[in-house]
N, C-alpha and C positions, 0 to 999 in steps of 0.2 A: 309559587314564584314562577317555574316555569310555564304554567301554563297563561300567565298576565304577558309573559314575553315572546309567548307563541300566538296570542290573542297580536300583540303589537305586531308582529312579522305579516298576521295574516293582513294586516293594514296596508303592509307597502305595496298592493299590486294596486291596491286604490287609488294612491297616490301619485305613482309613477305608472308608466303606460304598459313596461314590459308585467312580467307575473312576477310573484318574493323571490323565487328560485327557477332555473331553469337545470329541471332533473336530470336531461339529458347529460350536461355537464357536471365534471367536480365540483365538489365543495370551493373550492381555489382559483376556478375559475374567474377571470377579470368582473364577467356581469354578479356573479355571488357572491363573490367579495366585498362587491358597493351595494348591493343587497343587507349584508351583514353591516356594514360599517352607516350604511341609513338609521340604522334601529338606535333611536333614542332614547329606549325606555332605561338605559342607565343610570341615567341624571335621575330620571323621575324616581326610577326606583331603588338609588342607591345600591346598586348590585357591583359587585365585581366584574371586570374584565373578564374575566373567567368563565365565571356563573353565565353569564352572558352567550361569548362565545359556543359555550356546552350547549347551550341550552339551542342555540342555531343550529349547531350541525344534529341535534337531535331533531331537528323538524326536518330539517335537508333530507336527512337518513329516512325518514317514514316518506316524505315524499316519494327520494328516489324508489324507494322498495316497493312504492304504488304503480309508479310509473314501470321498472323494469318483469313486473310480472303479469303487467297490461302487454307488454310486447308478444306479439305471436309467435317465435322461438320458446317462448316462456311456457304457452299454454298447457302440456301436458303436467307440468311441475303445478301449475294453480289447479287444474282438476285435482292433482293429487294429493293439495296440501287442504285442498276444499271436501275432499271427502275424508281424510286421515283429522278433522276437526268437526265431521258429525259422527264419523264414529265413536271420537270420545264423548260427545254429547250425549248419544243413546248408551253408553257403558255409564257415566255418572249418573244417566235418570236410572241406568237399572240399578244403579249402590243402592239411591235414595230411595227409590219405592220399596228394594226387600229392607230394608233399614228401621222402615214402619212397623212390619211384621217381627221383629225380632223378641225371642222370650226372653229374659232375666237371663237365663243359664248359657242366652248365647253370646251374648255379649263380649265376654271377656276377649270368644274365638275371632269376632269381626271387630275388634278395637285394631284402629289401624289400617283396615281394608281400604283398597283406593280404587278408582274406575278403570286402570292396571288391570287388576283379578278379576273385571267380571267380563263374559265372554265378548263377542266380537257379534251384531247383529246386524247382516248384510240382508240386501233386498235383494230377494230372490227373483232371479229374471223372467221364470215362468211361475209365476205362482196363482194364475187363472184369475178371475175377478176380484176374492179377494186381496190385500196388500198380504206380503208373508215376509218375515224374515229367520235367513237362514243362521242356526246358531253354530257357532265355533270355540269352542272352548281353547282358553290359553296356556300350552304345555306345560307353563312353568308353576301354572296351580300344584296345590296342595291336594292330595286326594278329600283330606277332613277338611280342608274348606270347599272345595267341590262338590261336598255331602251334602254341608249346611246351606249353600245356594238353592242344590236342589229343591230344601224342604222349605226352603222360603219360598221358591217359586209355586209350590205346589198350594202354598198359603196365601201367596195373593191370587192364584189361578182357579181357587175352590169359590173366590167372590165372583158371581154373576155380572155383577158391574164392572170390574177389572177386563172382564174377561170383554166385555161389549166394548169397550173404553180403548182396549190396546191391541198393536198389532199382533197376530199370529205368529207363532216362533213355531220354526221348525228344524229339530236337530238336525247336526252335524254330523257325522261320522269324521269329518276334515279337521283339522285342529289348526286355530289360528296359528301363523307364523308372526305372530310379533317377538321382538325380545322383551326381556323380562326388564321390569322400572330398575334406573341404577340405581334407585335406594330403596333397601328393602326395609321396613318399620319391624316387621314380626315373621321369623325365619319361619314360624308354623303353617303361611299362608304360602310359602314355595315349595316345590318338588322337591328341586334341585339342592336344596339345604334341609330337609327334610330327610331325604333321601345319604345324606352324608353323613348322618346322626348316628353312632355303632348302635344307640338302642332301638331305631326305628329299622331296621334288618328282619324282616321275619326270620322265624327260627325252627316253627315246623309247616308242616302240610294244613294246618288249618289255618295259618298266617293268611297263606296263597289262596287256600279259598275264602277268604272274610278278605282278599284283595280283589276277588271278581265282584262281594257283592254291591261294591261303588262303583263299577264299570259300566252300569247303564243310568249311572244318575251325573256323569261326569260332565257331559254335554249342557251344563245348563247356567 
């Protein structure tokens, strides 16, 4: 429904000389106002007053949000928000690729995994002719689920073709600063609740060292 009345809206600059909406102004605006109160498609479509109305300032509101992030005050917030939406992009392709490679027994541990827990892969600014990105693992992982990444990565990176196909990752020592997702699916895949567990406490000296031997697969 809404989008037959956002289909009609985009009609009225057709019709009339100005454009449907003028972003720079409020919604309440005198020319937005007769903007809104043109749209006929009521009648046609038997909609509510309401339904209607909603459905207007929901197009206003995208418009304006296009228009105030076009502004040049704006600029450094749209870099920002343009790269904090390909990072998530390369974090979900990295879910779905190790996701391929998973055995039966792993399963149970990445039910629930989200592009949240997998690392952070930035383009590294000297990375010579090759493309490189640098990898940063997120602090709030799980050591066992930092393991398992590991060995998926080492599962898709053992294929020849994977390896021609995709860019070069190069660890991190740095550790993402993101915060951790505010909903967590399965406590096993955070630290931070992990680590709260009284049974997850190592209790002797060889806890401590079977704790260093995930510290060089964590990065991944």
């Amino acid at each position: 429904m809404a989008s037959i009345i956002w289909k009609e809206i985009g009609t009225v600059g057709k019709t009339r000389p100005e454009p449907p909406y003028i972003q720079r102004e409020s919604f309440r605006s005198p020319h937005n106002l007769a903007v809104t109160a043109f749209i006929q498609v009521k009648q046609s479509l038997d909609v509510y007053e309401t339904v209607l109305k909603s459905s207007c300032l929901t197009y206003y509101e995208m418009l304006r949000r296009d228009y105030k992030s076009k502004l040049p005050e704006n600029l450094g917030e749209r870099v920002l928000q343009s790269r904090k939406k390909k990072d998530r992009q390369r974090r979900q392709r990295l879910l779905e690729t190790r996701a391929t490679v998973l055995r039966e027994e792993e399963k149970e541990l990445w039910e629930g995994v989200t592009q949240e827990l997998m690392s952070d892969e930035e383009d590294e600014p000297d990375g010579g002719e090759r493309k490189t990105w640098l990898v940063k693992r997120p602090t709030f992982r799980s050591a066992e689920l930092s393991t398992l990444c590991h060995q998926l990565q080492l599962c898709l990176e053992s294929d020849s073709m994977y390896i021609s196909t995709h860019t070069a990752r190069v660890l991190n020592e740095e550790l993402s600063e993101r915060s951790p997702p505010l909903k967590m699916r399965n406590q096993r895949h955070y630290a931070s609740l992990v680590n709260a567990s009284p049974s997850s406490h190592p209790t002797s000296s060889s806890a401590s060292q079977s704790m260093g031997s995930w510290l060089e697969m964590i990065n991944q």
